[in-house]
Backbone as a chain_set.jsonl record, in Angstrom:
{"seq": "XXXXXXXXXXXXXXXXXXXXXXXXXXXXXXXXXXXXXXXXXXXXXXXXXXXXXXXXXXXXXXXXXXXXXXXXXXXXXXXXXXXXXXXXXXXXXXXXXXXXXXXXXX", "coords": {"N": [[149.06, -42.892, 74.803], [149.872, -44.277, 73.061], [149.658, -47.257, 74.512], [146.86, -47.111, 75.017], [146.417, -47.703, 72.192], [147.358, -50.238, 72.322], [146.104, -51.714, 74.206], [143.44, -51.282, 72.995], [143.777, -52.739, 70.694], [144.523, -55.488, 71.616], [141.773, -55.988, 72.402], [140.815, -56.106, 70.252], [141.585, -58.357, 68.772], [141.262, -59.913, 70.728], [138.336, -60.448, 70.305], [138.152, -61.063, 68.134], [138.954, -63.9, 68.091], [137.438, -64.781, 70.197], [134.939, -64.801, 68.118], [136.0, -66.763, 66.141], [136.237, -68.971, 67.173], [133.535, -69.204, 68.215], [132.395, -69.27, 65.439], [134.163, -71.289, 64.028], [135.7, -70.837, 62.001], [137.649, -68.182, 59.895], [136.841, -68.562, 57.317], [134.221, -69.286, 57.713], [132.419, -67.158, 58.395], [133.093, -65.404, 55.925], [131.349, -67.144, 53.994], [129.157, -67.596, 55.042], [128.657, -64.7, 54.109], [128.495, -64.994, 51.858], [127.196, -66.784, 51.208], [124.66, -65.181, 51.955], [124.513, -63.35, 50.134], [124.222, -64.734, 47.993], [121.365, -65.671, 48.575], [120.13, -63.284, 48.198], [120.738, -62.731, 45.958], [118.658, -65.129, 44.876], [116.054, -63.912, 46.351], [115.808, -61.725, 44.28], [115.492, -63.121, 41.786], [112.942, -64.536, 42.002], [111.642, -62.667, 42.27], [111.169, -61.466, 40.249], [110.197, -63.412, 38.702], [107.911, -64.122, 39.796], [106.696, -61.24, 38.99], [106.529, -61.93, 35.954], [104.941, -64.31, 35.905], [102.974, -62.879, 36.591], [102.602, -60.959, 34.887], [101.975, -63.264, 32.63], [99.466, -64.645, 33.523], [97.902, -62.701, 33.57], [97.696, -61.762, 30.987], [96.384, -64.189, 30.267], [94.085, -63.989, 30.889], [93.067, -61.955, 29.658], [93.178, -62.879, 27.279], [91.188, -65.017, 27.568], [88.834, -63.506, 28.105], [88.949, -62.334, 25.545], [88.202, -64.598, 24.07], [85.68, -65.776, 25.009], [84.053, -63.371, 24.417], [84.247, -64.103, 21.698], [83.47, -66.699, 21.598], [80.718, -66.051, 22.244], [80.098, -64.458, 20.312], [79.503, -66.29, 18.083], [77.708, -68.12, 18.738], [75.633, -66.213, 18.51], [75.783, -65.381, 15.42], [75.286, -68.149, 15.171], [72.41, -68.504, 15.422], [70.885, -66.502, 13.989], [71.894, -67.413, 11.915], [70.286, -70.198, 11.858], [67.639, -68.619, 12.272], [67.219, -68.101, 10.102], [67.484, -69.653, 8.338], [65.244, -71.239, 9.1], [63.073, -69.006, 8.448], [63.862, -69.086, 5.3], [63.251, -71.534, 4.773], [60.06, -71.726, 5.736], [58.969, -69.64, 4.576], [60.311, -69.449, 1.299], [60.641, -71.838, 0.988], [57.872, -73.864, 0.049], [56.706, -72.425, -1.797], [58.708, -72.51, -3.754], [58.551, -75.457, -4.09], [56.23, -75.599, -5.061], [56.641, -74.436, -7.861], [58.32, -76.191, -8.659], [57.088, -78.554, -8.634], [54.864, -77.89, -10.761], [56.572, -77.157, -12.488], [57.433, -80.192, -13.469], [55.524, -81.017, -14.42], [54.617, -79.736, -16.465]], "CA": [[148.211, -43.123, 73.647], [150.582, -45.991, 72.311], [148.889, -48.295, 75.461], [145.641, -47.548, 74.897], [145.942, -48.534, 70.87], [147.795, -51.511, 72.151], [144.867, -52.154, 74.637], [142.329, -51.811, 71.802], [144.275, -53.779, 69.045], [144.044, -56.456, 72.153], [140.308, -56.137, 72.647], [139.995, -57.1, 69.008], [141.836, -59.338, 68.343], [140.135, -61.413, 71.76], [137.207, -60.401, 70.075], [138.122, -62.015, 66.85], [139.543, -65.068, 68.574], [135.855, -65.498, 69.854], [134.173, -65.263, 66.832], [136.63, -67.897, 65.555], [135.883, -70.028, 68.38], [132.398, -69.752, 68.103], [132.021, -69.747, 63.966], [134.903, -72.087, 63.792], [136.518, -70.074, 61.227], [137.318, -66.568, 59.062], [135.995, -69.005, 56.159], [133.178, -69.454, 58.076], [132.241, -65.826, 58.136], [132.752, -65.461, 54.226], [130.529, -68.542, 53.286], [127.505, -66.715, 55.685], [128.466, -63.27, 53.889], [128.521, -65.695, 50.323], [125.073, -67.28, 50.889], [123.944, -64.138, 52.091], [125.052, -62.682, 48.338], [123.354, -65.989, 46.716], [120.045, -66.054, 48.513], [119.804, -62.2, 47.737], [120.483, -63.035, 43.894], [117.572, -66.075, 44.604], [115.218, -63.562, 46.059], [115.678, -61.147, 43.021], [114.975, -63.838, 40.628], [111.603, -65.243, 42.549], [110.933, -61.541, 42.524], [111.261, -61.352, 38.542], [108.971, -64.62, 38.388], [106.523, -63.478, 39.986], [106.246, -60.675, 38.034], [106.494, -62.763, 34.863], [103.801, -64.801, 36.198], [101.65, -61.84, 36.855], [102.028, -60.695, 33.469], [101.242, -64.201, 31.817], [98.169, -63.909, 34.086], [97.181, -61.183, 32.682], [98.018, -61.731, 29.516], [95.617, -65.222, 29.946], [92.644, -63.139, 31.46], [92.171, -61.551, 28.531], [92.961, -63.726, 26.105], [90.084, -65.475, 28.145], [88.017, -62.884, 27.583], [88.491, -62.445, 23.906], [87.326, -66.578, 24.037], [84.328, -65.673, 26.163], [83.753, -62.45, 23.403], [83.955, -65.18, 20.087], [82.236, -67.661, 21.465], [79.204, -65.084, 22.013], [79.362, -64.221, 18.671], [79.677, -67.317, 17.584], [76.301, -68.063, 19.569], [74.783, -65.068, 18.13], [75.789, -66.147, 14.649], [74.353, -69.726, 14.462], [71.131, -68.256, 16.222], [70.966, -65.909, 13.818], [71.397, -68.288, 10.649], [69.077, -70.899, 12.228], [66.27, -68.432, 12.033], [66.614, -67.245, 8.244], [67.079, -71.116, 7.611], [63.937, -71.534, 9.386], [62.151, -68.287, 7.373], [63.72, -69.619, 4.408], [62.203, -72.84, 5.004], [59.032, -71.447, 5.645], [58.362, -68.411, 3.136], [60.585, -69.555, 0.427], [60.657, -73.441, 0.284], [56.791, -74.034, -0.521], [56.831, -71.825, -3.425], [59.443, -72.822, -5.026], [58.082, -76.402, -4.321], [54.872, -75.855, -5.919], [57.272, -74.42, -8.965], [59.158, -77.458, -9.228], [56.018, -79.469, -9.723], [54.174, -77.266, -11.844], [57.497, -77.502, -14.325], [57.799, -81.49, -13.78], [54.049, -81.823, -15.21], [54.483, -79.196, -17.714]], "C": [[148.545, -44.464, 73.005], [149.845, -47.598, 73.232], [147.829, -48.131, 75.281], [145.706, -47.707, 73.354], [146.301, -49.615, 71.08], [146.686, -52.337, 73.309], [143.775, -52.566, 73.583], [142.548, -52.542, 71.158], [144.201, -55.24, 70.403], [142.984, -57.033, 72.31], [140.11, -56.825, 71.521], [140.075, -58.007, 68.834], [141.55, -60.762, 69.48], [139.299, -61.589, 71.2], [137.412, -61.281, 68.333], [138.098, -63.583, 67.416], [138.046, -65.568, 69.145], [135.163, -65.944, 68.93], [134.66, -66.606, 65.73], [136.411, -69.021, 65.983], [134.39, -70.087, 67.501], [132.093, -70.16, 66.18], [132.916, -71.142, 63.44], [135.721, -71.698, 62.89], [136.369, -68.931, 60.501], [136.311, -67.294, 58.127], [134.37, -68.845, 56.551], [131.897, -68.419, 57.891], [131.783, -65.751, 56.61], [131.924, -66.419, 53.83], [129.22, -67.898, 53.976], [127.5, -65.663, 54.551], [127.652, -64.177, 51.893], [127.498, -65.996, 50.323], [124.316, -66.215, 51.349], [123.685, -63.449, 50.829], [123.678, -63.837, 48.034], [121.833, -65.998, 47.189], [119.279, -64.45, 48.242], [119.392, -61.839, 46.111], [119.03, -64.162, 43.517], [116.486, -64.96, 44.823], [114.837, -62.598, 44.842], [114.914, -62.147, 41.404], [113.626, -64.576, 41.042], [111.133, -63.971, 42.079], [110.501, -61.478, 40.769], [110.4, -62.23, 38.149], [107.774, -64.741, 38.527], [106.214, -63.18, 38.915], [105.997, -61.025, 36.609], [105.15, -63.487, 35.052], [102.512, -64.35, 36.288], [101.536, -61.355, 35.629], [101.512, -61.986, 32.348], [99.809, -64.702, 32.766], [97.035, -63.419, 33.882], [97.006, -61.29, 31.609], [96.254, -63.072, 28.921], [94.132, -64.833, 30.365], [92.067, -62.691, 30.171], [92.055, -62.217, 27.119], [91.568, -65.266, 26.085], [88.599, -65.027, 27.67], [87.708, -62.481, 26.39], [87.95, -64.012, 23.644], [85.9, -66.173, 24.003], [83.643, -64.238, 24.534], [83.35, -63.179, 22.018], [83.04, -65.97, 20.433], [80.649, -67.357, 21.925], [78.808, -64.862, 20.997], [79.125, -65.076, 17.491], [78.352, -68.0, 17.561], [75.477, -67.689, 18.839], [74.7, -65.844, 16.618], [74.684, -67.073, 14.069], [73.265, -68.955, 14.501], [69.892, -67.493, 14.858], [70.616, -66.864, 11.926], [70.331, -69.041, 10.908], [67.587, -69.782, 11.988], [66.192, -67.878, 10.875], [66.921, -68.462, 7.87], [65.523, -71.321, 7.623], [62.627, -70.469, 8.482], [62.374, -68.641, 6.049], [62.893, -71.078, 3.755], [60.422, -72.793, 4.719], [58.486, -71.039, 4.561], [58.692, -68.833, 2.012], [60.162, -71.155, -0.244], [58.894, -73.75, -0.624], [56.6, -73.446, -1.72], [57.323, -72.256, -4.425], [58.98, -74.664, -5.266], [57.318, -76.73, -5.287], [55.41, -75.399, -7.438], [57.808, -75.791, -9.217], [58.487, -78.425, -9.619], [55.583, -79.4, -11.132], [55.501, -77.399, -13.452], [57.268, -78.829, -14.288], [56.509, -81.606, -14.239], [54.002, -81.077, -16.402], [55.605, -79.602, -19.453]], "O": [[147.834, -45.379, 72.59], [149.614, -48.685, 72.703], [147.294, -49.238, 75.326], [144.534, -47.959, 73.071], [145.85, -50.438, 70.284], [146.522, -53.551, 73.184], [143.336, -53.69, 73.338], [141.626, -53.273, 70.794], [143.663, -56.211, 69.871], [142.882, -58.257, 72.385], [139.468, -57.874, 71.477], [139.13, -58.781, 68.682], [141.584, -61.976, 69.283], [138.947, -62.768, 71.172], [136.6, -61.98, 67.728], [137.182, -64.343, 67.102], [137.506, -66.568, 68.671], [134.776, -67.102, 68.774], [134.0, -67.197, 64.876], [136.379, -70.034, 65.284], [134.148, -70.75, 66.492], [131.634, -71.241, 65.809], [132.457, -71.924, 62.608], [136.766, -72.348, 62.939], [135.233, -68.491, 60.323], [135.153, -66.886, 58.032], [133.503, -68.376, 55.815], [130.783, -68.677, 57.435], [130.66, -65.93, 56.137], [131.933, -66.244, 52.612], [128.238, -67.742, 53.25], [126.439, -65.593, 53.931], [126.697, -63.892, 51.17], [126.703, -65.568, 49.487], [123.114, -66.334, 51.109], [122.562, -63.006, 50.586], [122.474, -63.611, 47.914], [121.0, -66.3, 46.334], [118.059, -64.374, 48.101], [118.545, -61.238, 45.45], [118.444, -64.184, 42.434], [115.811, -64.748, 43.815], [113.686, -62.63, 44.406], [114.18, -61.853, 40.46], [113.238, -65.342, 40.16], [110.112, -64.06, 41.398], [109.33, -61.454, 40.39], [109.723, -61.914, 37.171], [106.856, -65.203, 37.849], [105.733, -63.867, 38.014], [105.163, -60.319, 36.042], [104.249, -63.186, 34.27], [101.419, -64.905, 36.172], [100.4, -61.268, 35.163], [100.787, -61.732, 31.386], [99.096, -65.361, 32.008], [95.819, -63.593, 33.963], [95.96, -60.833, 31.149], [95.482, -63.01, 27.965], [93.159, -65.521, 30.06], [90.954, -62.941, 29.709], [91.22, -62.136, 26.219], [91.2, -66.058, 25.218], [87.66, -65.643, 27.166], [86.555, -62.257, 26.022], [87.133, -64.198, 22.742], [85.139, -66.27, 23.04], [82.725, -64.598, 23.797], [82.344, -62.898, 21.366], [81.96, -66.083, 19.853], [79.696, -68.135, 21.956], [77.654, -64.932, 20.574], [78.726, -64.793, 16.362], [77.89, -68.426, 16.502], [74.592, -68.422, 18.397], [73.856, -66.721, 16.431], [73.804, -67.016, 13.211], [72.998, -68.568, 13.363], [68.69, -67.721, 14.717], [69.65, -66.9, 11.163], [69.303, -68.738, 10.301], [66.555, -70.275, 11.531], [65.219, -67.199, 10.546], [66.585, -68.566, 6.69], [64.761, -71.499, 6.673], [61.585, -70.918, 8.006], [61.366, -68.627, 5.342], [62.271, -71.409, 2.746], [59.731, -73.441, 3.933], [57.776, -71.647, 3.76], [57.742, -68.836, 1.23], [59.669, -71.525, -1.31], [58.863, -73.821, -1.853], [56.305, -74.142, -2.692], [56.879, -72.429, -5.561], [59.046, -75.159, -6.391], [57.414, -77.636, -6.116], [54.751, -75.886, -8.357], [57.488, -76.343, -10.27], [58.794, -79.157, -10.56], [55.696, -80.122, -12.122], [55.404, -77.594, -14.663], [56.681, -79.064, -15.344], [56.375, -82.782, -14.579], [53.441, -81.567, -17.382], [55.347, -79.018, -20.505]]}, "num_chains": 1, "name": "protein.A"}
């Protein structure tokens, strides 16, 4: 049993001695596992931006649509004075015209 753990503890440690070879070092390893960490913490925070983005979005859609809502009624409004200027104009002004003479001669 003692030869085959001292077989295995050989296997590994060839098998490390590759990976050292080929990565060039343990550091090497940790600095993959480390930017593996950091671009996990980057996609979390793209992910959060999004969503931030999607709610100011949203947020500008409707604050779009309350625009689009005022400046209808805004529309409506003028439209709305313009034609009781225009009946005032009509119905009222002459009357009171022909008053304003009728006092300036009296």
């Amino acid at each position: 049993a003692a030869r085959n753990s001292a077989k295995e503890e050989s296997k590994l440690d060839a098998a490390l001695s590759r990976i050292r070879v080929v990565t060039g070092s343990d550091g090497a390893i940790q600095k993959l596992r480390d930017d593996e960490r950091h671009l996990e913490g980057l996609s979390r925070e793209v992910t959060a931006s999004i969503g931030s983005i999607d709610q100011l979005s949203k947020a500008l859609a409707a604050s779009t649509r309350e625009g689009e809502e005022l400046r209808n009624k805004r529309v409506k409004l003028e439209s709305q004075v313009s034609s009781q200027r225009d009946w005032l104009e009509h119905h009222i002004s002459p009357p009171l015209r022909i008053l304003a003479t009728k006092a300036r001669q009296s």
